[in-house]
C-alpha positions, -999 to +999 in steps of 0.1 A: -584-304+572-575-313+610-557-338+625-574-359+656-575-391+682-607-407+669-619-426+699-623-461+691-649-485+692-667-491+713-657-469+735-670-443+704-707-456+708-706-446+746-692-408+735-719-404+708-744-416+735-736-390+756-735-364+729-772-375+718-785-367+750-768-336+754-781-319+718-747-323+703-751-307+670-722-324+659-732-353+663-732-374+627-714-344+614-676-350+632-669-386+652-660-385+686-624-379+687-595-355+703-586-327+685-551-320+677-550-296+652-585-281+643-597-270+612-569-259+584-567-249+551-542-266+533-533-262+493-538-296+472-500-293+462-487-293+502-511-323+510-482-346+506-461-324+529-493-329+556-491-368+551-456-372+555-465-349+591-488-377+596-468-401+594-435-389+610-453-383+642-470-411+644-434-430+635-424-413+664-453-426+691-464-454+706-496-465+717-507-447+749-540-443+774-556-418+789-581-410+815-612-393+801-636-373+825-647-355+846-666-333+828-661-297+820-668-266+807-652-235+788-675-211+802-678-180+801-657-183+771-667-205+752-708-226+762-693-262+755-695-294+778-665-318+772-643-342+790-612-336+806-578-357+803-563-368+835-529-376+817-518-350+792-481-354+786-486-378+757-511-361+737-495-330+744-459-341+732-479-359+699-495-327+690-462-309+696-449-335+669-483-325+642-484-291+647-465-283+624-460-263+590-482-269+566-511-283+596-502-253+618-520-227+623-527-192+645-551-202+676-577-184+686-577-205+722-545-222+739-546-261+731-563-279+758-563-318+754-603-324+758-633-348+739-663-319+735-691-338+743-715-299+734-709-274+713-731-242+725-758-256+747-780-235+770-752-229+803-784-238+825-775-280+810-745-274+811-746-273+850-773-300+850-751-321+831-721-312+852-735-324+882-749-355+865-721-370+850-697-357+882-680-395+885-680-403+849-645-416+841-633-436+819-598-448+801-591-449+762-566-462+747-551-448+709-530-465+687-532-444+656-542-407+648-559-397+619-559-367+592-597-352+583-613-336+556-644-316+563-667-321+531-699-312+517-725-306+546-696-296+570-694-338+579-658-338+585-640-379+574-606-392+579-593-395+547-557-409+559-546-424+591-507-437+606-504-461+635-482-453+660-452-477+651-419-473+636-425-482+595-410-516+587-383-510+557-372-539+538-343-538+509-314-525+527-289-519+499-307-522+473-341-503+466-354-495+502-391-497+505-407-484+538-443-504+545-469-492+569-504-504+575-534-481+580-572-483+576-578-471+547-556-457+515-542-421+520-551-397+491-517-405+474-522-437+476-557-438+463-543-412+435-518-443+425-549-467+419-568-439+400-539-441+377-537-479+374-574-482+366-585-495+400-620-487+413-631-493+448-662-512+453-682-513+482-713-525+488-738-521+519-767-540+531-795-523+553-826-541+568-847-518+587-823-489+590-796-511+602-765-524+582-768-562+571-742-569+556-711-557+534-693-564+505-663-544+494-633-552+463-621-538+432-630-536+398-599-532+374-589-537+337-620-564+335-617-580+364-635-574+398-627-589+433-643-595+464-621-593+492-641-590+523-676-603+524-695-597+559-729-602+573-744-599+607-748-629+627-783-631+627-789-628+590-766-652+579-792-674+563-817-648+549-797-647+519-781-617+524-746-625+510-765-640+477-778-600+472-745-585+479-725-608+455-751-602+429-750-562+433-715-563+433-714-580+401-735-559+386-723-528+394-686-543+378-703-551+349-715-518+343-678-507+351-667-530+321-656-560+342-670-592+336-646-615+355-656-616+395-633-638+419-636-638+458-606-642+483-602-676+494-610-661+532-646-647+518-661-687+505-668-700+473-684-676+444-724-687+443-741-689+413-761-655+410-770-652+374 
C-alpha cells in the first residue's frame, strides 16, 4: 500500500500529458500524484490501524497549494525527471502526520516532496526535457489525500481517501457518531455492505474508445437502485441512457433483484423491457 496527493482534475490530464511524451512507464499503471509514503506492506488485520492514520491526519489538515515545477532530476542517483515543489512545509508536516506505524517504513532515499513525471529514461532526455520544460510552473491545489493498493499488473488504486476537514460528530451525550465524506467507501466500510447483502453496480458506456455514459447503484435483498445516471453531452439523444438502464437491470436480475428504482435527481425509470 502507499499513501499519496493524487493531483486532481484537470490539472491530472496536464501531468499525464507530460508523462506520455516523456515514455513514462507508469503511466496507466499509478495516477499522477505526490507520494507520501511509498510502497508498504501492511497485514489485512492492521489495515484498520492504516485508516484510522488516514483519517487522523487528514482531520488534522486543511486544504493547501503548492507550486509545482521546475523540473528536475535525481541524477546520478537515481535517472527520473520530476517536478519540484516550491512550498514544502505543508506536505512535509502532512507526511510527518502519515508516516507513521503501521504505513512507516525504512527509506532507501530521504523524503523529497516531488510529482515524477519519468521513471528511468535515457539521461540524454532527461537534459532535453530539462531545458524544454525550464519555465513550466504551475499551482495545485489538494484537499484530500488518499490510501493505495497496488493490484494485479502492478496498477496501483486508491482504495480509501479522507478530506482534509475536522469530522462532523453529532449525538453529544448520547451515542456519538463521527460522519466524514469521501469518494468512495473505505475497505471497512465496503466490508459493512458485504455483510448487509449490498452489491455495487456500475455500469459504463464506451463509443469509440471513449466513455459515453455511466450508470452506477446497488443491488440488495431484491431490490436494485440507480443512483447516479450520466451521459456525455453530445450523446444525450442517441439513446445512451435507454442501454445503460436496460444493462443495469439485467445484470440485477441475474443478481436476484427484480425491483429497480432511480433517485429522483437521475429522471423517471423508462420502460426497457
Amino acid at each position: 500500500m502507499g499513501v499519496a496527493l493524487l493531483v486532481p482534475p484537470p490539472l491530472d490530464a496536464e501531468i499525464d500529458g507530460l508523462r506520455r511524451a516523456l515514455g513514462d512507464g507508469a503511466l496507466g499503471r499509478m495516477p499522477a500524484h505526490l507520494t507520501l509514503v511509498p510502497p508498504v506492506n501492511v497485514r489485512e488485520d492492521r489495515l484498520g490501524e492504516a485508516l484510522a492514520v488516514l483519517r487522523r491526519a487528514a482531520a488534522a489538515t486543511r486544504p493547501f497549494t503548492v507550486s509545482l515545477g521546475p523540473p528536475a532530476t535525481f541524477l546520478p542517483d537515481n535517472p527520473t525527471l520530476h517536478l519540484t515543489i516550491a512550498d514544502e512545509a505543508a506536505v512535509r508536516t502532512l507526511r510527518n502526520r502519515v508516516f507513521v506505524d503501521p504505513l512507516a517504513r525504512t527509506l532507501t532515499w530521504p523524503f523529497v516532496p516531488h510529482v515524477t513525471l519519468a521513471d528511468a529514461i535515457p539521461p540524454d532526455r532527461i537534459a532535453a526535457a530539462l531545458a524544454a520544460l525550464a519555465d513550466y510552473r504551475v499551482d495545485v491545489g489538494f484537499s484530500r489525500l488518499h490510501l493505495l493498493r497496488e493490484g494485479p499488473g502492478r496498477i496501483w488504486a486508491p482504495v480509501a481517501d479522507a478530506a482534509f476537514a475536522a469530522p462532523v460528530v453529532i449525538g453529544r451525550g448520547g451515542l456519538p457518531v463521527e460522519l466524514t465524506v469521501t469518494e468512495r467507501a473505505d475497505p471497512e466500510a465496503a466490508a459493512l455492505a458485504r455483510v448487509d447483502g449490498t452489491v455495487r453496480l456500475v455500469v459504463t458506456a464506451r463509443s469509440e474508445g471513449a466513455v459515453a455514459g455511466i450508470a452506477e447503484g446497488w443491488c440488495r435483498r431484491g431490490e436494485a437502485h440507480i443512483g447516479a445516471l450520466v451521459v456525455a453531452d453530445d450523446l444525450q439523444q442517441l439513446g445512451v441512457a435507454h442501454h445503460l438502464i436496460a444493462a443495469f437491470r439485467s445484470e440485477a436480475v441475474l443478481r436476484g433483484c427484480e425491483l429497480l428504482t432511480m433517485a429522483p435527481a437521475v429522471g423517471d425509470l423508462p420502460d426497457v423491457g
